[in-house]
mmCIF file as Biopython writes it, N, C-alpha, C and O atoms, coordinates in Angstrom:
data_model
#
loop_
_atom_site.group_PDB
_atom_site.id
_atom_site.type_symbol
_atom_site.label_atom_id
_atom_site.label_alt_id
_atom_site.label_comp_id
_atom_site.label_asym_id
_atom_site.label_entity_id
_atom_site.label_seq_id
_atom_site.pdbx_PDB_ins_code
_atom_site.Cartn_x
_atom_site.Cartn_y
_atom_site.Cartn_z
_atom_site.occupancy
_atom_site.B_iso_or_equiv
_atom_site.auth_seq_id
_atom_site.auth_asym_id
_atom_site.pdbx_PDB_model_num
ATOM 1   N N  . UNK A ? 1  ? 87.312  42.257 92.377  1.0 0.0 1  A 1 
ATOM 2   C CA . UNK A ? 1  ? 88.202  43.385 92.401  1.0 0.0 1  A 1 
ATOM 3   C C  . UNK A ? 1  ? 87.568  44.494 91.585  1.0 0.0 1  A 1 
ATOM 4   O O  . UNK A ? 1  ? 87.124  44.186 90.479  1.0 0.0 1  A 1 
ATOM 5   N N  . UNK A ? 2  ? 87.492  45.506 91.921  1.0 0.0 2  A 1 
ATOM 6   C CA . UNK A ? 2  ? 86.930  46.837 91.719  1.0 0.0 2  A 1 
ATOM 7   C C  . UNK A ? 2  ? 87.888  47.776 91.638  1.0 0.0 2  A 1 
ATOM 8   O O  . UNK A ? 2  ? 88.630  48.089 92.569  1.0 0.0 2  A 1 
ATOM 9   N N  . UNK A ? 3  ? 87.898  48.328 90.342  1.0 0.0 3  A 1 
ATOM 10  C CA . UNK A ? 3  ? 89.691  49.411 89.888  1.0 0.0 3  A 1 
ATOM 11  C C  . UNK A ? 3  ? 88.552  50.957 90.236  1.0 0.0 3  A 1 
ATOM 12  O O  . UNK A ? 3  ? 87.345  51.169 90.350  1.0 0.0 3  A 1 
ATOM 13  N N  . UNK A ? 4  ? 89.437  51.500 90.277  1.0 0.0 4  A 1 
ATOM 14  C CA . UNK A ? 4  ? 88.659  53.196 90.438  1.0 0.0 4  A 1 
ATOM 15  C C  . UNK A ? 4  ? 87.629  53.422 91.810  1.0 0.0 4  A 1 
ATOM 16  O O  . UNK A ? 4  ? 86.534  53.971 91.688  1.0 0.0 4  A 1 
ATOM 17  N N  . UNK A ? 5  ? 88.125  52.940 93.068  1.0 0.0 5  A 1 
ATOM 18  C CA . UNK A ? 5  ? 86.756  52.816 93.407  1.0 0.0 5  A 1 
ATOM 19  C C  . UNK A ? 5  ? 86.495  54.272 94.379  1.0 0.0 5  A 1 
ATOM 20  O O  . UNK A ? 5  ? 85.528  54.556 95.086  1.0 0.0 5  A 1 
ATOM 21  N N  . UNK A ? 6  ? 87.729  55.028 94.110  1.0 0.0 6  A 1 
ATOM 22  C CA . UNK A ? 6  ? 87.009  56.375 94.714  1.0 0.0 6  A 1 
ATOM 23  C C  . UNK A ? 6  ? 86.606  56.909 93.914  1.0 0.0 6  A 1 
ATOM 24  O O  . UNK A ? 6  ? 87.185  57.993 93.996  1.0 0.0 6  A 1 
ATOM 25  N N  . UNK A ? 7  ? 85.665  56.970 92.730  1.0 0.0 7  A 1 
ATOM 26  C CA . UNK A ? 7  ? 85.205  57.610 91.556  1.0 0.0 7  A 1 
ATOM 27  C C  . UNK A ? 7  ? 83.737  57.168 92.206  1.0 0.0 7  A 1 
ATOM 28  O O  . UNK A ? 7  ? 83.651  56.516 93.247  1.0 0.0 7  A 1 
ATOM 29  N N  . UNK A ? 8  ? 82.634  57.611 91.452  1.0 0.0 8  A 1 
ATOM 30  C CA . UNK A ? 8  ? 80.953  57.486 91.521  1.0 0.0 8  A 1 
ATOM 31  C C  . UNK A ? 8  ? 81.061  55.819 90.838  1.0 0.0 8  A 1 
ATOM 32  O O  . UNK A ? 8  ? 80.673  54.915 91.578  1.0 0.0 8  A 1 
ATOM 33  N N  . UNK A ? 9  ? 81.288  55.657 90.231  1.0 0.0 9  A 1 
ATOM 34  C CA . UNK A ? 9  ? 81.057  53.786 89.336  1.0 0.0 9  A 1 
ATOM 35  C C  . UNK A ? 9  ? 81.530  52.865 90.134  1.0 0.0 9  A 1 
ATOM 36  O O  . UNK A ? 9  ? 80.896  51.897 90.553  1.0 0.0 9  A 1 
ATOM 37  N N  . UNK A ? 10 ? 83.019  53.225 90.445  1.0 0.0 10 A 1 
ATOM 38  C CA . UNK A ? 10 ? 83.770  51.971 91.720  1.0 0.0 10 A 1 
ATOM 39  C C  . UNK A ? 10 ? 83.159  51.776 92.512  1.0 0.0 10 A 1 
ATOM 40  O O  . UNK A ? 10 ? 82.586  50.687 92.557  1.0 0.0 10 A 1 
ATOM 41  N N  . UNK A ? 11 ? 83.005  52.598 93.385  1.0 0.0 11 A 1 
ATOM 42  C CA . UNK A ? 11 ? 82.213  53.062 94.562  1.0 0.0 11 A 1 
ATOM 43  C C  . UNK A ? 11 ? 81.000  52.358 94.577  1.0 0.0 11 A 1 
ATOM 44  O O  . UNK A ? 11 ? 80.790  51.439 95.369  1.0 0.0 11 A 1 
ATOM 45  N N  . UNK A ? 12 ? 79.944  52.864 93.481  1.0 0.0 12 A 1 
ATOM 46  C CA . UNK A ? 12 ? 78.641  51.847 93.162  1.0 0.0 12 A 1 
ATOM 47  C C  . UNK A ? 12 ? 78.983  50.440 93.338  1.0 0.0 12 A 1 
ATOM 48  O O  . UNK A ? 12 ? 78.742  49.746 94.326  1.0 0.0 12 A 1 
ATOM 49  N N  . UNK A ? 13 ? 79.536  50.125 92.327  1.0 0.0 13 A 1 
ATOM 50  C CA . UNK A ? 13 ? 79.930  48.808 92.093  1.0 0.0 13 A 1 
ATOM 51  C C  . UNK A ? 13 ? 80.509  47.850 93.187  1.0 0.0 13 A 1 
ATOM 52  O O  . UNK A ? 13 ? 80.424  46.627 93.298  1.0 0.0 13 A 1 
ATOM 53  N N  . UNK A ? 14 ? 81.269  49.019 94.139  1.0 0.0 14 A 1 
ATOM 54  C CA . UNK A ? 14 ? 81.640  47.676 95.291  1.0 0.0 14 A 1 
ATOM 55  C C  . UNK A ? 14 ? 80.476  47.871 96.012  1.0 0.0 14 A 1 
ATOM 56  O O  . UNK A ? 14 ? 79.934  46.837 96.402  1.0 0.0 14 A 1 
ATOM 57  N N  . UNK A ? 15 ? 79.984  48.849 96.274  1.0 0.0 15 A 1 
ATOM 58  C CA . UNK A ? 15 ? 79.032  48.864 97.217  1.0 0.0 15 A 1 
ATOM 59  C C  . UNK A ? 15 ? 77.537  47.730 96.754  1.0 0.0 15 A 1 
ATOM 60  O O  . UNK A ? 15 ? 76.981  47.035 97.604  1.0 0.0 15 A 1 
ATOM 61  N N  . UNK A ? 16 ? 77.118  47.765 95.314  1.0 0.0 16 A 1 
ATOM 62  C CA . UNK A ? 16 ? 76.467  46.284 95.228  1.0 0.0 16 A 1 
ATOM 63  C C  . UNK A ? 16 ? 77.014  45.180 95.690  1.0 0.0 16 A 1 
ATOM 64  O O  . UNK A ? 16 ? 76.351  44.365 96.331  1.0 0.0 16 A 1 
ATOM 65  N N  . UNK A ? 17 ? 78.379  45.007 95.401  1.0 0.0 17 A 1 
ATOM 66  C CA . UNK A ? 17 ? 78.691  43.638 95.825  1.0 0.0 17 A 1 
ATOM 67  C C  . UNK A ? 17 ? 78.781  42.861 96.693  1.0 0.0 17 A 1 
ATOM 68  O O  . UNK A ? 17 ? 78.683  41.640 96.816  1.0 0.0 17 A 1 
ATOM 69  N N  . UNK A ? 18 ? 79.135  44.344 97.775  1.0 0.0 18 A 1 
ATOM 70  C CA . UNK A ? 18 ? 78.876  43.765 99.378  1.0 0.0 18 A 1 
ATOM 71  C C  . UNK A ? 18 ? 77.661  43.367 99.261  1.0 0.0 18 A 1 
ATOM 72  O O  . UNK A ? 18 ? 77.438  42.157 99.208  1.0 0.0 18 A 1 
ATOM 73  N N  . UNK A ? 19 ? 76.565  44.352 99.193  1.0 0.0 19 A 1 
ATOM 74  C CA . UNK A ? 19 ? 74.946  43.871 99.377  1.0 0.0 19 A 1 
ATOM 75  C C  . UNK A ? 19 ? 74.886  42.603 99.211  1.0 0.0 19 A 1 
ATOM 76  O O  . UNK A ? 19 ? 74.410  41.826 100.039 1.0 0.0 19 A 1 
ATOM 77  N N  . UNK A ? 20 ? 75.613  42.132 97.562  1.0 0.0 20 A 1 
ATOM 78  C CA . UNK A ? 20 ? 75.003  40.726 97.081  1.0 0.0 20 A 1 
ATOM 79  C C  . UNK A ? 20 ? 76.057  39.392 98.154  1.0 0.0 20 A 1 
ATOM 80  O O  . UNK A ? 20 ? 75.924  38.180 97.982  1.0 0.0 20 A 1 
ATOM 81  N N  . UNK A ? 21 ? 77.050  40.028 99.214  1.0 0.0 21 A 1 
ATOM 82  C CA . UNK A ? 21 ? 77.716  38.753 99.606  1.0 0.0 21 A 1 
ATOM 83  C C  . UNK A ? 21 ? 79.135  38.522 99.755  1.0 0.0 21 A 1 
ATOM 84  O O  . UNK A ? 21 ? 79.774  37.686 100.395 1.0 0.0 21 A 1 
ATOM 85  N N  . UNK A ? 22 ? 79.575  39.808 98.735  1.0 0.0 22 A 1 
ATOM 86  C CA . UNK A ? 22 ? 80.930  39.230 98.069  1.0 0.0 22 A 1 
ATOM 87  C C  . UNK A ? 22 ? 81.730  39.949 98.557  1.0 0.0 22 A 1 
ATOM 88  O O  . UNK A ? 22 ? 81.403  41.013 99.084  1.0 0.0 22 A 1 
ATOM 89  N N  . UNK A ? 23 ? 83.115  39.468 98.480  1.0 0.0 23 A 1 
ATOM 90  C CA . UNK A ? 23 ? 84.685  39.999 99.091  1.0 0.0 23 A 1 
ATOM 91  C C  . UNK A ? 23 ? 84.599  40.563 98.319  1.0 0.0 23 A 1 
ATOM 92  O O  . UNK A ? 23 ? 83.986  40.168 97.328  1.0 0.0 23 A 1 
ATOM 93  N N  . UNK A ? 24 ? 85.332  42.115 98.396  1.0 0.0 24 A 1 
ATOM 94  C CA . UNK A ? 24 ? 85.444  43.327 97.643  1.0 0.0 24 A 1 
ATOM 95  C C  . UNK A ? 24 ? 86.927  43.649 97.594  1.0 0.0 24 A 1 
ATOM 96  O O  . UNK A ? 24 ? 87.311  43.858 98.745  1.0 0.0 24 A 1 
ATOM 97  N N  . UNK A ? 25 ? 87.671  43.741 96.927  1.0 0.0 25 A 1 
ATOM 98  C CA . UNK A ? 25 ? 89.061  44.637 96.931  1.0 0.0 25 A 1 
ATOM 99  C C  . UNK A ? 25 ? 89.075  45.486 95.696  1.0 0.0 25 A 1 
ATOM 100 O O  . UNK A ? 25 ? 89.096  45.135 94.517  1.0 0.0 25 A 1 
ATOM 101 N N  . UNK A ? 26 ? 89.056  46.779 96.273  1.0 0.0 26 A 1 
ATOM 102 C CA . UNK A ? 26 ? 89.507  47.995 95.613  1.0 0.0 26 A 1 
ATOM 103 C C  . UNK A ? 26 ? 91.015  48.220 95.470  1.0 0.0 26 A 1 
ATOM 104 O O  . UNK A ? 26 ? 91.956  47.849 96.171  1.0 0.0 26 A 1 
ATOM 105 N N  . UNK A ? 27 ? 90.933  49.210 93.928  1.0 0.0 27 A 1 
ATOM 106 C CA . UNK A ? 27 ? 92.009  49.768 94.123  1.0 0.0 27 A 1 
ATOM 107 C C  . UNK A ? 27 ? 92.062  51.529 93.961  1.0 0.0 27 A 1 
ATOM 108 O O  . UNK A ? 27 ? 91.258  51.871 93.093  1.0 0.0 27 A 1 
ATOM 109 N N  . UNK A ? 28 ? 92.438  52.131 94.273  1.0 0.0 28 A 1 
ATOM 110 C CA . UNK A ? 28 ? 92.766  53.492 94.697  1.0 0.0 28 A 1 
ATOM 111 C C  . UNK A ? 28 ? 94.064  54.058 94.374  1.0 0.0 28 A 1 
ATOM 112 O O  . UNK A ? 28 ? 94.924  53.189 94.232  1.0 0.0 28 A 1 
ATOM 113 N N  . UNK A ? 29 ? 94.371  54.971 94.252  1.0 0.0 29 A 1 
ATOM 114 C CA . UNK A ? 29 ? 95.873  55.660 94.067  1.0 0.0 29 A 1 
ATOM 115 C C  . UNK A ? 29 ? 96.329  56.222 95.368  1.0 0.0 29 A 1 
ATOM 116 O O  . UNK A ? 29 ? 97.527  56.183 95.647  1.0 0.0 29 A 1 
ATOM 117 N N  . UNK A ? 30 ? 95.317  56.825 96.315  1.0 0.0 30 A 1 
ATOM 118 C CA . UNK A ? 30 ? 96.430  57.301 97.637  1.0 0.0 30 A 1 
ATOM 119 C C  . UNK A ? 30 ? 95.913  56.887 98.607  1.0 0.0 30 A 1 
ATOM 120 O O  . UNK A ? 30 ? 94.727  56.567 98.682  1.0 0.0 30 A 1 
ATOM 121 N N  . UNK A ? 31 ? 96.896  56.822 99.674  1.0 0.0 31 A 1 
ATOM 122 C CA . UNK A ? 31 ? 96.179  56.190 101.018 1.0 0.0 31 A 1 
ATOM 123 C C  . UNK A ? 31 ? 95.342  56.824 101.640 1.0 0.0 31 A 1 
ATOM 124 O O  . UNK A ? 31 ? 94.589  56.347 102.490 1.0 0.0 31 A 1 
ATOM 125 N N  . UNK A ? 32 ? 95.383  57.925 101.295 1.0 0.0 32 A 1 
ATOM 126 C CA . UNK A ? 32 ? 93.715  58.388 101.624 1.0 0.0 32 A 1 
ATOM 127 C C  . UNK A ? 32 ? 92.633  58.224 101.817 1.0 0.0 32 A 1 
ATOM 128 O O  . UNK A ? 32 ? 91.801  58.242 102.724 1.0 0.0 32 A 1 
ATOM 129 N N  . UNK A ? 33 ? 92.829  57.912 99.985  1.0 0.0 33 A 1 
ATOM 130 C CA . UNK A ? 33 ? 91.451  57.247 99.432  1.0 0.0 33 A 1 
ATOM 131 C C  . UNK A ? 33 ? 91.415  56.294 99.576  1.0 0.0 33 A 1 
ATOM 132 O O  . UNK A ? 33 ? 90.258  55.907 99.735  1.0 0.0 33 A 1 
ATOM 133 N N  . UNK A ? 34 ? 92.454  55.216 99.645  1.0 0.0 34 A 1 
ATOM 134 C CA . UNK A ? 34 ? 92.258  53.671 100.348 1.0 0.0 34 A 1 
ATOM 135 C C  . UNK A ? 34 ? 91.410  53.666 101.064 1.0 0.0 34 A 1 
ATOM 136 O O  . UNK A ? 34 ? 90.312  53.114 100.995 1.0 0.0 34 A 1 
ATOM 137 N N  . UNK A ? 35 ? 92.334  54.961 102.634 1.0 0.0 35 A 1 
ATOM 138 C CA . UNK A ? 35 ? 91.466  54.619 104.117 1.0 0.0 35 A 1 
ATOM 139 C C  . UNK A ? 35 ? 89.975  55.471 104.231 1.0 0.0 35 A 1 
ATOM 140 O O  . UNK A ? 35 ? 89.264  55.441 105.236 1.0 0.0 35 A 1 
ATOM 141 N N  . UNK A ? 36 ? 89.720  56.093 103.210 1.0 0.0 36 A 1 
ATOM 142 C CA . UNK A ? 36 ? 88.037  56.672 103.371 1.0 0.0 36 A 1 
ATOM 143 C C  . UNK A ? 36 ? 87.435  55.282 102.599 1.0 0.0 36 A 1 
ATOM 144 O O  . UNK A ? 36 ? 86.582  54.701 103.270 1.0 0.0 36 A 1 
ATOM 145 N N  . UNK A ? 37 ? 87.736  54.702 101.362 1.0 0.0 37 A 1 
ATOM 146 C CA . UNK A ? 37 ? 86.896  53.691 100.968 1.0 0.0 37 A 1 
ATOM 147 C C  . UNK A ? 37 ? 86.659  52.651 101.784 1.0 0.0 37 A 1 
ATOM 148 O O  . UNK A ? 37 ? 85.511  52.212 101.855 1.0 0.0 37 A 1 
ATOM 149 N N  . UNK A ? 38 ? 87.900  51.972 102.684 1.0 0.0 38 A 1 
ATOM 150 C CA . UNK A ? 38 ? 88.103  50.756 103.512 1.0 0.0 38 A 1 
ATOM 151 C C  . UNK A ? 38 ? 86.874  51.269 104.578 1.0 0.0 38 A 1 
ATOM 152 O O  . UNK A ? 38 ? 85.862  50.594 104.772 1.0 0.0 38 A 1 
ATOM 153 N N  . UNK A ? 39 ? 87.130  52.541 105.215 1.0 0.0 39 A 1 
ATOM 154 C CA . UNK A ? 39 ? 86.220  52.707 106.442 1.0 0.0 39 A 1 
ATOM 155 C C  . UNK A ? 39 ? 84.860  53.138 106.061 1.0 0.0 39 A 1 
ATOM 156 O O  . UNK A ? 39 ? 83.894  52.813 106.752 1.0 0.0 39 A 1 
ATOM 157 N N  . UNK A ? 40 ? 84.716  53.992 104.790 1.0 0.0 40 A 1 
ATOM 158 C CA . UNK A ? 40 ? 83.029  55.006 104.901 1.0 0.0 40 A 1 
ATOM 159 C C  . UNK A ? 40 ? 82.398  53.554 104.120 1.0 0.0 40 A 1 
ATOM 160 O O  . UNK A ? 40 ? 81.250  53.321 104.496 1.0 0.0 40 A 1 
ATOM 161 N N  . UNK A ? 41 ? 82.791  52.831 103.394 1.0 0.0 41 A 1 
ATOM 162 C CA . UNK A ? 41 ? 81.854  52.033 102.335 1.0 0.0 41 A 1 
ATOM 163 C C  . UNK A ? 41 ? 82.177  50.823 102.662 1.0 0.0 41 A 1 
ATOM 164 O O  . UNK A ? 41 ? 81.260  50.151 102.190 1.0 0.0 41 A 1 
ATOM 165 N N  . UNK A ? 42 ? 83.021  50.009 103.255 1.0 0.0 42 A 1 
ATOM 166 C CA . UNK A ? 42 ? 83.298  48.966 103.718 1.0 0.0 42 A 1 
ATOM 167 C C  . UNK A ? 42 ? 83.722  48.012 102.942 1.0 0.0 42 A 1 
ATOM 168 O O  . UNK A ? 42 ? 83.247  46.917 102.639 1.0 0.0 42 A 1 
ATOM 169 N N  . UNK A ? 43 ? 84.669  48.559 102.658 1.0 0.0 43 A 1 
ATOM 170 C CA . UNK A ? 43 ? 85.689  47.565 101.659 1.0 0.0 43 A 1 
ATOM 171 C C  . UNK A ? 43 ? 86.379  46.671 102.220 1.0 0.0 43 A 1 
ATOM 172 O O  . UNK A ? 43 ? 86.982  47.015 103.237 1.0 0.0 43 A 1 
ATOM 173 N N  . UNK A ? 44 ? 86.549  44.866 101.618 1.0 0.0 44 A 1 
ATOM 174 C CA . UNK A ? 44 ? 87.473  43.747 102.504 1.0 0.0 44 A 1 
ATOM 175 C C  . UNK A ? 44 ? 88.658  44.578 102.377 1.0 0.0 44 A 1 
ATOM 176 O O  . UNK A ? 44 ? 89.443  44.474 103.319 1.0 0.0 44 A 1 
ATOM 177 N N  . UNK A ? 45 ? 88.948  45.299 101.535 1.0 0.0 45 A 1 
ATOM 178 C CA . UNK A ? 45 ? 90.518  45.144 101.104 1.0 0.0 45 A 1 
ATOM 179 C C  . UNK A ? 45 ? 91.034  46.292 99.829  1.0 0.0 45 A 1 
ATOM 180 O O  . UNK A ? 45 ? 91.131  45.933 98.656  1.0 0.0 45 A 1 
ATOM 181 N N  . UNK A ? 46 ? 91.340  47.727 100.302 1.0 0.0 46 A 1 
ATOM 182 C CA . UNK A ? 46 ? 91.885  48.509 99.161  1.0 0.0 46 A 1 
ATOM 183 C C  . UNK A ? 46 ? 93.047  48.113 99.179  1.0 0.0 46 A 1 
ATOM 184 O O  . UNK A ? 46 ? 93.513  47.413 100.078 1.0 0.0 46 A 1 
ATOM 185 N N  . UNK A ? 47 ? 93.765  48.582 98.016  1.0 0.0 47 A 1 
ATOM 186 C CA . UNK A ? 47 ? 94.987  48.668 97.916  1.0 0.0 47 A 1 
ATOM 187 C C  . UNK A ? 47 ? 95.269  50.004 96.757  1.0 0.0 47 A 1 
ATOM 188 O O  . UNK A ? 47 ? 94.529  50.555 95.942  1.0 0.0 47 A 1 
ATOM 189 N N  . UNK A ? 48 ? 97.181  50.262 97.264  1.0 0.0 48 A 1 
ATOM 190 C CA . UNK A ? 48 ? 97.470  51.876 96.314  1.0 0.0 48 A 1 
ATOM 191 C C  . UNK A ? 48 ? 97.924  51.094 95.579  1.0 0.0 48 A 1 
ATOM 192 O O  . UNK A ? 48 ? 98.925  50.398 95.746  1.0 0.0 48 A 1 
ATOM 193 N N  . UNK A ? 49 ? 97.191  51.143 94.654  1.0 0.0 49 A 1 
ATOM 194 C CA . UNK A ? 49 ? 98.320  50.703 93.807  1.0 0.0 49 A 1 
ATOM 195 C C  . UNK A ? 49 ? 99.494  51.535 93.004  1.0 0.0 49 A 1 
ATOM 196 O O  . UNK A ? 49 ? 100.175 50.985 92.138  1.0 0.0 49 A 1 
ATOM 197 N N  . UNK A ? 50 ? 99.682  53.091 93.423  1.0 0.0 50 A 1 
ATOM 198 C CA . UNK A ? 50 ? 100.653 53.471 92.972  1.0 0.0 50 A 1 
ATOM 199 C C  . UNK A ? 50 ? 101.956 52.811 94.416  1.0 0.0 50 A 1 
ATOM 200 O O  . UNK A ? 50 ? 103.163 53.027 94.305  1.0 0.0 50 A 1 
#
């Protein structure tokens, strides 16, 4: 699980993890940014958490 991940660090960070293999779930504040992280970077799984 990856907190912040529409920021430059989240973002990094899930994006290694896919590379290395791994289920990714982000979290994000709007569904926005959920649905650009889920689709441009390929996230298993955002969630809003507001």
């Amino acid at each position: 699980m990856v907190s912040a991940v529409a920021g430059a660090v989240g973002s990094i960070a899930g994006q290694i993890a896919k590379i290395k293999g791994c289920r990714v779930v982000g979290l994000a504040g709007t569904n926005e940014k959920c649905a650009r992280i889920k689709d441009d970077l390929g996230f298993d799984m955002v969630i809003n958490y507001r």
